[in-house]
C-alpha positions as CSV (number, residue, x, y, z in Angstrom):
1,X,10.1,26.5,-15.6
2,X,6.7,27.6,-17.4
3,X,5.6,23.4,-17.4
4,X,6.4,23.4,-13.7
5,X,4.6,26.8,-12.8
6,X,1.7,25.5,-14.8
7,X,1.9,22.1,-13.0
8,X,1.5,23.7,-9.8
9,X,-0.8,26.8,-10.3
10,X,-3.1,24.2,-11.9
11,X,-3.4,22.1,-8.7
12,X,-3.3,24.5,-6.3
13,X,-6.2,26.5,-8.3
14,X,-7.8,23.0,-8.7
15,X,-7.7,22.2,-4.6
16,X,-8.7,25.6,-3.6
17,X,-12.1,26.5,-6.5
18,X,-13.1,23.7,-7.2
19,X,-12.1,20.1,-6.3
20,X,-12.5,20.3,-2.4
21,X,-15.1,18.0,-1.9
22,X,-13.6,15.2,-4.7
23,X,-10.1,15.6,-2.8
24,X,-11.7,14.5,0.0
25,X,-13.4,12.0,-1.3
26,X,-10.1,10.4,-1.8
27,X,-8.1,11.4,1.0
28,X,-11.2,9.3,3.3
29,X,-11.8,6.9,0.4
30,X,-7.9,5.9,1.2
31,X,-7.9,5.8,4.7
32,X,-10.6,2.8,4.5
33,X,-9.4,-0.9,5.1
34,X,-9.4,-3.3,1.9
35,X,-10.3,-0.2,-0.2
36,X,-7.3,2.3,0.7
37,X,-5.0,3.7,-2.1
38,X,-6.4,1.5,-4.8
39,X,-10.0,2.8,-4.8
40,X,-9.0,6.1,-3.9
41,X,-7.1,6.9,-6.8
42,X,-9.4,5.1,-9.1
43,X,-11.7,8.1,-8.0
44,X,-9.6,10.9,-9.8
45,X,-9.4,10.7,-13.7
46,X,-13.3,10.1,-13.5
47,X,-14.1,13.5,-11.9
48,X,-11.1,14.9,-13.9
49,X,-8.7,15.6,-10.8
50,X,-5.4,16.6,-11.8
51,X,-3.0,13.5,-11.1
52,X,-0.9,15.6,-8.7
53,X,-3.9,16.3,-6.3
54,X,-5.2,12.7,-6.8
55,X,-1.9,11.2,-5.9
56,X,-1.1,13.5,-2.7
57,X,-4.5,13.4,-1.4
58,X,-4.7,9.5,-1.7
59,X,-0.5,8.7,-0.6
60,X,-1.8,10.8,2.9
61,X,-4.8,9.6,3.6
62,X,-3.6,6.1,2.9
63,X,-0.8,6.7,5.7
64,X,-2.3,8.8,8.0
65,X,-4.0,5.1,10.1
66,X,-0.5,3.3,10.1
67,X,1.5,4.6,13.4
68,X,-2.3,4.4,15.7
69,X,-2.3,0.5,13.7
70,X,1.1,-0.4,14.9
71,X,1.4,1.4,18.4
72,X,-2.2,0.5,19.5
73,X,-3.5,-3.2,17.4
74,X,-2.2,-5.6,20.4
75,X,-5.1,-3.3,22.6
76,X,-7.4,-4.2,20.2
77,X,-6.5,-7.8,20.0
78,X,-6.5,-7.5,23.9
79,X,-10.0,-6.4,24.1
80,X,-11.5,-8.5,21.5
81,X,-10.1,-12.1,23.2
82,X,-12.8,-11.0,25.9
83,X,-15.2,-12.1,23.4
84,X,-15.4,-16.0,22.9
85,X,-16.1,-15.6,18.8
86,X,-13.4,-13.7,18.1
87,X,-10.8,-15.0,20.7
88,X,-9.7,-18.2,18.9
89,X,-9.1,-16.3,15.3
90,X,-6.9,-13.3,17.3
91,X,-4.9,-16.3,18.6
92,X,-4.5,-18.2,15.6
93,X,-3.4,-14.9,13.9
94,X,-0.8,-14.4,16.4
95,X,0.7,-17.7,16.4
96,X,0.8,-17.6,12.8
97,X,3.0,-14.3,13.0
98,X,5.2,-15.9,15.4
99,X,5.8,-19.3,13.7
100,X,7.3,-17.1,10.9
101,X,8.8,-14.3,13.1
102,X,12.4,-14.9,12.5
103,X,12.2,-15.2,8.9
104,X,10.1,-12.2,8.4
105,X,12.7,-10.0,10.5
106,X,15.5,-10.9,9.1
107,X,13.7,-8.9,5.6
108,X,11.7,-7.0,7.4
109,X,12.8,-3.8,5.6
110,X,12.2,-5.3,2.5
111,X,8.9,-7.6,2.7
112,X,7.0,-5.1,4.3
113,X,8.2,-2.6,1.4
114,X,7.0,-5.0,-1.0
115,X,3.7,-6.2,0.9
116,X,2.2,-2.9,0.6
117,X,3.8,-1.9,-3.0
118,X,2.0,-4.3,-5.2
119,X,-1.4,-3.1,-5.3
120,X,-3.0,-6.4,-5.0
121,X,-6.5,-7.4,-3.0
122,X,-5.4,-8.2,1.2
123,X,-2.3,-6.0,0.8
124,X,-1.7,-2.4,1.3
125,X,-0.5,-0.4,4.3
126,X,-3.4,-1.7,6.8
127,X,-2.1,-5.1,6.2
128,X,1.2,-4.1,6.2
129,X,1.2,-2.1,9.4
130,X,-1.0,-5.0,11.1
131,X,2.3,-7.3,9.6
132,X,4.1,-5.2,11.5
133,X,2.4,-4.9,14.8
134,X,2.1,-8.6,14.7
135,X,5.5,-9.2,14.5
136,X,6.8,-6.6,17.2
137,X,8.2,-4.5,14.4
138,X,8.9,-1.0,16.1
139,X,7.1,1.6,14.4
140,X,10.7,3.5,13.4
141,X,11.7,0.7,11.5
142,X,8.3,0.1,10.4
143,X,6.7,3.4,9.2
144,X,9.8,3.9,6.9
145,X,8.8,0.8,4.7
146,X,5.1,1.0,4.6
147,X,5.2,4.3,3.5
148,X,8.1,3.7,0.8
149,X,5.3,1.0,-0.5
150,X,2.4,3.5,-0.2
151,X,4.2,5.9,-2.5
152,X,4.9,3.3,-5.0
153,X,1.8,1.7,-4.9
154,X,0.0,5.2,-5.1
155,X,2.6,6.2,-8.3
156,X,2.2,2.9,-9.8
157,X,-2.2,2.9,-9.5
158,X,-2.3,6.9,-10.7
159,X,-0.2,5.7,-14.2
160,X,-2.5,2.8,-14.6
161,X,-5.2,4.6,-14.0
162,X,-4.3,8.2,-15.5
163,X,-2.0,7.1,-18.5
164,X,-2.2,3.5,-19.2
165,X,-5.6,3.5,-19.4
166,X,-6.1,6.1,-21.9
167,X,-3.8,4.7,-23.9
168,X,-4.8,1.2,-24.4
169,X,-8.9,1.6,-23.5
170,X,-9.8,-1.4,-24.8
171,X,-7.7,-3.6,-22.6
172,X,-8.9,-5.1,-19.8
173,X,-7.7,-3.1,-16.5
174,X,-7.3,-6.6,-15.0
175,X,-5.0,-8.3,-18.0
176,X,-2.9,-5.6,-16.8
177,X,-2.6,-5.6,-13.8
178,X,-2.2,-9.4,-13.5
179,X,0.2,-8.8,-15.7
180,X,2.2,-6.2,-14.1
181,X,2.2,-8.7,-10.7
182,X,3.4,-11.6,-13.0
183,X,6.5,-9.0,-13.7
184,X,7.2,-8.4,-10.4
185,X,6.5,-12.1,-9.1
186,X,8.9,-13.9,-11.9
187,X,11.7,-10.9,-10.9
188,X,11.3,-12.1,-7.1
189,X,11.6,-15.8,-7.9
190,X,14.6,-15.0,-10.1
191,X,16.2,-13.0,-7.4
192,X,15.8,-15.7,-4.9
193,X,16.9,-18.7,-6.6
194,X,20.2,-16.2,-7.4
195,X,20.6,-16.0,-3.7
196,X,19.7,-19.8,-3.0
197,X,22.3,-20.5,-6.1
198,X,25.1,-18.5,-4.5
199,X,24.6,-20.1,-0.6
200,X,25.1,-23.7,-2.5
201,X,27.9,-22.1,-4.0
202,X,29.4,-21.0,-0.7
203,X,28.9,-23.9,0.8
């Protein structure tokens, strides 16, 4: 009970005194496409944020653009086929998404979960909720997904960032993190060729 008090009174004392303008930093830092939760996070241990503060500030901020991405992109996409530069690639994009509709649906759940939980460049929950949008994915079924990726991604960057770090500072962040996305791609491969193994099977 002490550790937990102490977890808590620290942060709270940390948000209020002293740390408003680095939490912030974060929670807008996160809210920015291609940067989002990555960069955000990356932000804490160097101005000595607690992780706690760090990880809400960055998990919010990062989720905070998703439901106005879903509900409103297609307006977007409306109004930007009015101009000829941008009208062929908002077409292409869309008939991409469609091509692979079905597929996609049918692990929606899933794939979207994943798409935003590894914390890889050209993923995150803008991409994710423009996946979504893209596809017709209602933002109830959506939102539940993306933000079950956000808060993995966002626990997954603070112990890289806050814990693994310090304890092996001399290897390279990236080694690591390619690494960490080998992991998770050979488990995904593994899984699939089960499931490809076991339709053969029942057929």
């Amino acid at each position: 009970m002490n550790a937990i008090r102490e977890l808590i009174f620290d942060n709270i004392i940390y948000a209020y005194w002293y740390g408003w303008r680095e939490v912030g930093y974060v929670f807008f830092t996160s809210m920015i496409p291609v940067l989002e939760l990555r960069a955000a996070i990356a932000f804490g241990p160097a101005h000595h944020m607690p992780w706690v503060v760090t990880y809400l500030a960055a998990v919010i901020g990062n989720l905070i653009p998703v439901p106005f991405i879903i509900l409103f992109v297609r307006k977007v996409f409306a109004w930007l086929r009015r101009v000829p530069a941008l009208g062929g690639l908002v077409d292409r994009m869309e008939a991409k998404a469609d091509k692979n509709k079905e597929k996609v649906l049918r692990y929606a759940k899933l794939g979207l979960f994943l798409f935003v939980a590894i914390p890889l460049p050209g993923t995150g929950a803008w991409t994710g909720a423009l996946v979504a949008a893209m596809l017709d994915i209602r933002l109830k079924k959506a939102f539940p997904s993306i933000a079950a990726g956000v808060l993995s991604a966002g626990l997954l960057m603070t112990f890289f960032y806050y814990f693994l770090a310090n304890a092996f500072p001399r290897v390279s962040y990236t080694r690591i993190v390619l690494a960490l996305v080998g992991i998770v791609l050979l488990v995904l491969l593994v899984v699939w060729s089960a499931k490809k193994l076991n339709n053969k099977t029942g057929n």
